[in-house]
GUZAMAR-71842 format. One line per 3 residues: number of its first residue (from 1); their letters; for each residue x, z, y of N, C-alpha, C. Coordinates in Angstrom, 1 decimal. Layout:
N
NUM	A	X/Z/Y/X/Z/Y/X/Z/Y; ...
! end
This chain:
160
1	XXX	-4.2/19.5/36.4/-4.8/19.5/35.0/-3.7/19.2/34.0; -3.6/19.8/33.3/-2.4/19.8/31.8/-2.8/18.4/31.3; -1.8/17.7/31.0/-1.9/16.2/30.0/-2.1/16.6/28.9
4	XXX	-3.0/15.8/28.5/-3.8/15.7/27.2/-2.7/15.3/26.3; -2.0/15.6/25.4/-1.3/15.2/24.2/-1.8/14.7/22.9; -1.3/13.6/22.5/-1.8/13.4/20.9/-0.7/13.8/19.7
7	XXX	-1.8/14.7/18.8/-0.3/15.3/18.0/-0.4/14.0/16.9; 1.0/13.3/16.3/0.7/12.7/15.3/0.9/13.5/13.9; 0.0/13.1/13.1/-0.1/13.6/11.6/0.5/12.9/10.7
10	XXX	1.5/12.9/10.0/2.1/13.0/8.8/1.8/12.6/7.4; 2.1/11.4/6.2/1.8/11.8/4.9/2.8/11.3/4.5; 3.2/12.5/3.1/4.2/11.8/2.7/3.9/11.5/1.3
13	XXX	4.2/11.0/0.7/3.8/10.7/-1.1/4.8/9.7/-1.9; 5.1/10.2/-3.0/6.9/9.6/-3.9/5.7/9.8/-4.5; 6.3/8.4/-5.6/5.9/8.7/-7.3/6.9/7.4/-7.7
16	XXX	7.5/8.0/-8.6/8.3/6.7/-9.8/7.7/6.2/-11.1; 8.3/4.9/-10.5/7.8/4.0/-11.6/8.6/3.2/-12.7; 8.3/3.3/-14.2/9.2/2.4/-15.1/8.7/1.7/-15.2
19	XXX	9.6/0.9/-13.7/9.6/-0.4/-13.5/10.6/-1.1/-12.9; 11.1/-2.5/-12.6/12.1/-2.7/-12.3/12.2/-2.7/-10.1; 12.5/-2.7/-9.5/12.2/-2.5/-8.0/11.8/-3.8/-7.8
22	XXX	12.3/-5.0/-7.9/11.9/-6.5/-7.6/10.4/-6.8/-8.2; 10.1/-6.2/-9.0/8.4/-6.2/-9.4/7.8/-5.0/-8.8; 8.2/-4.0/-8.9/7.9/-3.4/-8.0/7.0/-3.9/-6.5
25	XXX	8.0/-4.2/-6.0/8.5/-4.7/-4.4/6.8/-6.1/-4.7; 7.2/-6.7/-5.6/6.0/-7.9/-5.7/4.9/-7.8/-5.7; 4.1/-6.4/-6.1/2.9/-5.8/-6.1/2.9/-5.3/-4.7
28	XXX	3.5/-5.4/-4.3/2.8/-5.2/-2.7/3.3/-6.2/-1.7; 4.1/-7.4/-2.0/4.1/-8.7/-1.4/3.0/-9.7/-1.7; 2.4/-10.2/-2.7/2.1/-10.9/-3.2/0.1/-10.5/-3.4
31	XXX	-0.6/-11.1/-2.7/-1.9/-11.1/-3.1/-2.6/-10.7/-3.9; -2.0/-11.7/-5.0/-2.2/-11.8/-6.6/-2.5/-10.8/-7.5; -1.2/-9.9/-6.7/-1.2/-8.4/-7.7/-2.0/-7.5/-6.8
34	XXX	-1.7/-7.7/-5.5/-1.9/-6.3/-4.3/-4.0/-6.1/-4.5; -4.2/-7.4/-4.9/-5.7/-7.3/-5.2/-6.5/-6.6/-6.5; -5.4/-6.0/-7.3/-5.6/-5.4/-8.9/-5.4/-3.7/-8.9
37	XXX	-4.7/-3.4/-7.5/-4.4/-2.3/-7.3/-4.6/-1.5/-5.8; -5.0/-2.2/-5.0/-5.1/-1.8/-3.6/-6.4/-1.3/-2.9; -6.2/0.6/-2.6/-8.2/1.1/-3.0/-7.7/2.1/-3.6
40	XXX	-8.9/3.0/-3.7/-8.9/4.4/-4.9/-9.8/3.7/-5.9; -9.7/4.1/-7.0/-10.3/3.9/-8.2/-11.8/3.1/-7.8; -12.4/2.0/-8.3/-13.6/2.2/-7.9/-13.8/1.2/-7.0
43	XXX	-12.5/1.1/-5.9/-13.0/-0.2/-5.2/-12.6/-1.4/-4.9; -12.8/-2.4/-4.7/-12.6/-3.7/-4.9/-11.8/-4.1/-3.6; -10.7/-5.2/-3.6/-10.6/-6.0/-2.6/-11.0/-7.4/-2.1
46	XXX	-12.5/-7.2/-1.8/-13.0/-8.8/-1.4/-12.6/-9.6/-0.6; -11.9/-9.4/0.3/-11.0/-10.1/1.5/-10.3/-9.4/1.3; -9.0/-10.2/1.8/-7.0/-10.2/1.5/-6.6/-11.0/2.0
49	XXX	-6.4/-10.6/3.3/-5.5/-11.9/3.9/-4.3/-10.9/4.6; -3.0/-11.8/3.9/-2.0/-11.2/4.4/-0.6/-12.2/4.7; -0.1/-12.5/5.8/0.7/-13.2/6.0/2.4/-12.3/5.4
52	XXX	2.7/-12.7/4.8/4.2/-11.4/4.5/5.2/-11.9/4.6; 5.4/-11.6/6.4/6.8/-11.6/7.2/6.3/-11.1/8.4; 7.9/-10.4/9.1/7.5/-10.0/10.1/6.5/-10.7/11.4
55	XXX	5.8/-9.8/11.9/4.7/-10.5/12.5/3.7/-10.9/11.9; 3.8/-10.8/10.4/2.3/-11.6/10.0/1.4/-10.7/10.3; 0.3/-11.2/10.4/-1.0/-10.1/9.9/-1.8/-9.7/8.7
58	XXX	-2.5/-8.6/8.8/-2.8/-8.8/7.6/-4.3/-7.7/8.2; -5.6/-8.6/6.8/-6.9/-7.9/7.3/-7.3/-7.6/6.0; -7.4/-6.7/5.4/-8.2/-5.8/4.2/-9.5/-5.6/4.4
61	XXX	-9.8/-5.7/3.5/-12.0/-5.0/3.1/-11.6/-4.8/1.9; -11.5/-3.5/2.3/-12.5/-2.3/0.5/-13.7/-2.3/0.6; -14.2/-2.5/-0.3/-15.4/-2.7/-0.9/-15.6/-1.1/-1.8
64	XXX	-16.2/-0.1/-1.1/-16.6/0.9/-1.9/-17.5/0.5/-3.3; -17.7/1.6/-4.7/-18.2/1.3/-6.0/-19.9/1.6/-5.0; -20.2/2.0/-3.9/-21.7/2.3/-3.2/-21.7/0.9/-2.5
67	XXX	-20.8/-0.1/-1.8/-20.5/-1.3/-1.5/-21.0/-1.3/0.0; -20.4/-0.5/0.4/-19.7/0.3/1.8/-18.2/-0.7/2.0; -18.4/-1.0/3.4/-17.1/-1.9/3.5/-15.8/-1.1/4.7
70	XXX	-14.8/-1.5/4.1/-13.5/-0.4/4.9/-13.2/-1.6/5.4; -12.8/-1.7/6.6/-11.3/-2.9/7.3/-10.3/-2.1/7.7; -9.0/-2.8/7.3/-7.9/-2.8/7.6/-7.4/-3.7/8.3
73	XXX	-6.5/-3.8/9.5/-6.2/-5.0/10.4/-4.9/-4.3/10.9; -4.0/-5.7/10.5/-2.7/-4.9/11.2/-1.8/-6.3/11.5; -0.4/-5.3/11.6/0.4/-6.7/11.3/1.6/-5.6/10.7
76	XXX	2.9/-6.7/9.5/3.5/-6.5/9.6/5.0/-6.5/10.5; 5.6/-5.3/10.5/6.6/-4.9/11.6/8.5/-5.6/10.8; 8.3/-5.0/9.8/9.5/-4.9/9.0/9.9/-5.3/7.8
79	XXX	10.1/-6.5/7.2/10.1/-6.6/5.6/11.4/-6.5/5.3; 12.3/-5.8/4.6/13.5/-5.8/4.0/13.5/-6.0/2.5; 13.8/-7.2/1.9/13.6/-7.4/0.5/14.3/-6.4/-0.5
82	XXX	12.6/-6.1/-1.6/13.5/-4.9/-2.2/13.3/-3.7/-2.1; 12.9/-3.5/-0.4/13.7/-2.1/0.0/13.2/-1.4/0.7; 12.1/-2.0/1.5/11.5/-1.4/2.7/10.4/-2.7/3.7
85	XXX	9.0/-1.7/3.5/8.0/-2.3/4.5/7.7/-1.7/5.0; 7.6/-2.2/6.5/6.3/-1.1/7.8/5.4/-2.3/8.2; 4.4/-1.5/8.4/3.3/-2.1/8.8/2.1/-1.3/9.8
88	XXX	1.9/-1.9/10.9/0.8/-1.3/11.9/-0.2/-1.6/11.2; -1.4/-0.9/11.2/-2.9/-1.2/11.2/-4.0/-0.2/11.7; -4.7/-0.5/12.0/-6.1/-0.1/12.4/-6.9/0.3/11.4
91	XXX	-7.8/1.2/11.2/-8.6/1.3/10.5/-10.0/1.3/11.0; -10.7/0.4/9.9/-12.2/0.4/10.7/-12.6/-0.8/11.5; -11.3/-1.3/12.1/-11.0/-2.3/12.8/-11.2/-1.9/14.6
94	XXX	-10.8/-0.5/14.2/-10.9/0.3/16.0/-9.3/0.7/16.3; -9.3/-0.1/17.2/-7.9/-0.2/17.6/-7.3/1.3/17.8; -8.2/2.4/18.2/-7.2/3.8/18.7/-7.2/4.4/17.5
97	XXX	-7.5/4.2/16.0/-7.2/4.2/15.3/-6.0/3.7/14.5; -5.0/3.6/14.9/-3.9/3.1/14.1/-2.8/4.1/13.4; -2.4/3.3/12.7/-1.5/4.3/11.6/-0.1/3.0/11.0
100	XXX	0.7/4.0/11.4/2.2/2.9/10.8/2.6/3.9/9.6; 2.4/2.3/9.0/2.6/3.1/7.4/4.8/2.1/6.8; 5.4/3.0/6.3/6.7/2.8/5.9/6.7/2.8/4.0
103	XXX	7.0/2.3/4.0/6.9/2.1/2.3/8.4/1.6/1.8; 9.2/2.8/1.2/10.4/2.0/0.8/10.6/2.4/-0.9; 10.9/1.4/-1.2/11.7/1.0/-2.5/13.0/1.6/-2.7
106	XXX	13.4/2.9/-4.2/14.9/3.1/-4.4/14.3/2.7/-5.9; 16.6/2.4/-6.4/16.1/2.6/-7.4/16.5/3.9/-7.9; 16.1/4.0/-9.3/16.0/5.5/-9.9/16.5/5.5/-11.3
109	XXX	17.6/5.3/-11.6/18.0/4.9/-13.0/17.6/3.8/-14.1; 17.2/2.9/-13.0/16.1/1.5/-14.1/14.9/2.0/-14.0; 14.5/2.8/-13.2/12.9/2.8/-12.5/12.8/2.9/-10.8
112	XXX	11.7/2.7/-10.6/11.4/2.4/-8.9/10.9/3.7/-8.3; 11.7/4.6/-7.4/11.3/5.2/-6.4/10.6/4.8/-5.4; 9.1/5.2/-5.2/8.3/4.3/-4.0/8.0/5.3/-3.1
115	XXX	8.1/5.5/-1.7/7.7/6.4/-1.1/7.4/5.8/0.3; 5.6/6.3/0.3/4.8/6.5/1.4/4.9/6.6/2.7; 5.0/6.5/3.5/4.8/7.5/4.9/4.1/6.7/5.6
118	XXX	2.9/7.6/6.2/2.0/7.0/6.9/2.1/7.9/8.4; 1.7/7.4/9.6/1.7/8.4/10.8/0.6/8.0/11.4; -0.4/9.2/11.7/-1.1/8.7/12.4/-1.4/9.3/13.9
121	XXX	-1.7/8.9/14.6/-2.2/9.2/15.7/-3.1/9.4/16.6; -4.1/10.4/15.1/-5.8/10.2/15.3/-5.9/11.0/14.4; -7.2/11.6/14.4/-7.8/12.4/13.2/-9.1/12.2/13.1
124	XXX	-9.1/11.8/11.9/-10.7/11.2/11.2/-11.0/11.4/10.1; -12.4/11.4/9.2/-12.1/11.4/7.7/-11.5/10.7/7.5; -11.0/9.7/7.9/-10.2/8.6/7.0/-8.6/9.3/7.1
127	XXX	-8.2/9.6/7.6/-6.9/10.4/7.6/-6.6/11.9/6.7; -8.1/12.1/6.4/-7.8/13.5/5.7/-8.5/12.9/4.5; -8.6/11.9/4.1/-8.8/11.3/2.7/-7.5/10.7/2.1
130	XXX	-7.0/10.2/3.1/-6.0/9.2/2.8/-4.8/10.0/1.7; -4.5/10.9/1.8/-3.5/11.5/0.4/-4.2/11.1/-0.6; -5.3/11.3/-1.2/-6.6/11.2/-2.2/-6.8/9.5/-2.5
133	XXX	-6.7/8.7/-1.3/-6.9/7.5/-2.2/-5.6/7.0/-2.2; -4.2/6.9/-1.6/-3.0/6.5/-2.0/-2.9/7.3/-3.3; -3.1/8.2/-3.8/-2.8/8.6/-4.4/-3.5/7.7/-6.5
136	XXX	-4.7/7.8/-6.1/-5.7/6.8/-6.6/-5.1/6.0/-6.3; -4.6/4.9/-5.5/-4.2/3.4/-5.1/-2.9/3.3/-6.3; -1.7/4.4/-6.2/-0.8/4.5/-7.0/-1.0/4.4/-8.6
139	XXX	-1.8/5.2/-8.9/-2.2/5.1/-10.2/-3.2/4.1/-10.8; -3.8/3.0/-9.8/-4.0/1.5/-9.8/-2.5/0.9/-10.5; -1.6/1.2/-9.5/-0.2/0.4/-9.7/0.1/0.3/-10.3
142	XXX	0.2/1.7/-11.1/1.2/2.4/-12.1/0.3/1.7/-13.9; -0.6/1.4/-13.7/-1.4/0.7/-14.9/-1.3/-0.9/-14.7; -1.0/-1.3/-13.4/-0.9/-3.0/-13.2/0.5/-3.2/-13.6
145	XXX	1.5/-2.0/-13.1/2.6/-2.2/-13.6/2.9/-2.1/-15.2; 2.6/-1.8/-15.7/2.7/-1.1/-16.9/2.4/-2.9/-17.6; 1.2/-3.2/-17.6/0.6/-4.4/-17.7/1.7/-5.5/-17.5
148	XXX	1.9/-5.6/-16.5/3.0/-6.4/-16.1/4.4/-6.3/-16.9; 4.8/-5.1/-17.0/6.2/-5.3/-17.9/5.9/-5.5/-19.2; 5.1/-4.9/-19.8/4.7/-5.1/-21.3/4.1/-7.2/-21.5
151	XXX	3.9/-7.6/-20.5/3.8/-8.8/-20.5/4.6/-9.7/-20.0; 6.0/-9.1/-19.5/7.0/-9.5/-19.3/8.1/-9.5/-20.6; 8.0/-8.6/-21.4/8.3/-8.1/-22.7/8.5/-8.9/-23.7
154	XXX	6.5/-9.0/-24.3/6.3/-10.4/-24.7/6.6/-12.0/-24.8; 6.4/-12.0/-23.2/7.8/-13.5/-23.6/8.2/-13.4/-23.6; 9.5/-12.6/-22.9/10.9/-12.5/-23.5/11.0/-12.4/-25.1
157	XXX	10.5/-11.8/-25.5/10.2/-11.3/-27.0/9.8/-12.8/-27.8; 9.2/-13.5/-27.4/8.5/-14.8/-28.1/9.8/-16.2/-27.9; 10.5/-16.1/-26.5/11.4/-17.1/-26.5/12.5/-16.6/-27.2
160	X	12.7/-15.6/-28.0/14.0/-15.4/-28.9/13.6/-16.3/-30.0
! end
């Protein structure tokens, strides 16, 4: 009998941001922010727990706008400040479900190159959605970021 093979599936996704990479990089370290932007349009992060260093874990609930609940469970693999995160997780919280997602940071002339890569080794709707809501998740960012430097601006602007 022929061995069963699993093919893994691929995403890739860049988008730049005018922004600096160190705030960048903090919107997806940091709770605080990762909870204003993390989701497609529409959905909420009610639970956030994320330990951010290698080995930590980390457990997500999207909260669909119908209030449908998604879990995320992983751990991170890799943090290079700046520059580069991987992280295992599950979706659903079904372990043969997993996807290692790489997320690295360049910069780009005084803005942030951020680029995606997810692999997975499964096929579900949730894999053939997933361009559609990173994509959505990004354009979360890209308005938290925006927020963020224009309010970084301000004080600087006020302590002159």
């Amino acid at each position: 009998m022929p061995e069963k093979r699993s093919e893994t599936r691929e995403l890739l996704i860049t988008r730049v941001f005018d922004a600096p990479r160190a705030l960048v990089f903090e919107t997806w370290s940091k709770p605080e922010h990762l909870v204003h932007w993390w989701g497609p349009a529409g959905f909420t992060l009610p639970t956030h727990q994320m330990e951010f260093r290698p080995g930590g874990a980390i457990r997500f609930c999207m909260r669909s706008p119908e209030g449908h609940d998604h879990w995320m469970v992983g751990a991170y693999r890799e943090i290079v400040q700046a520059s580069r995160i991987v992280f295992v997780s599950s979706i659903d919280d079904d372990p043969s479900h997993q996807v290692t997602t790489t997320v690295m940071f360049t910069d780009e002339g005084g803005k942030t190159k951020v680029t995606v890569q997810q692999l997975f080794t499964f096929e579900s709707d949730a894999t053939r959605g997933a361009e559609k809501g990173w994509a959505s998740s990004l354009d979360r960012l890209l308005k938290l970021l925006a927020q963020l430097t224009a309010a970084s601006a301000a004080t600087k602007e006020a302590e002159r």
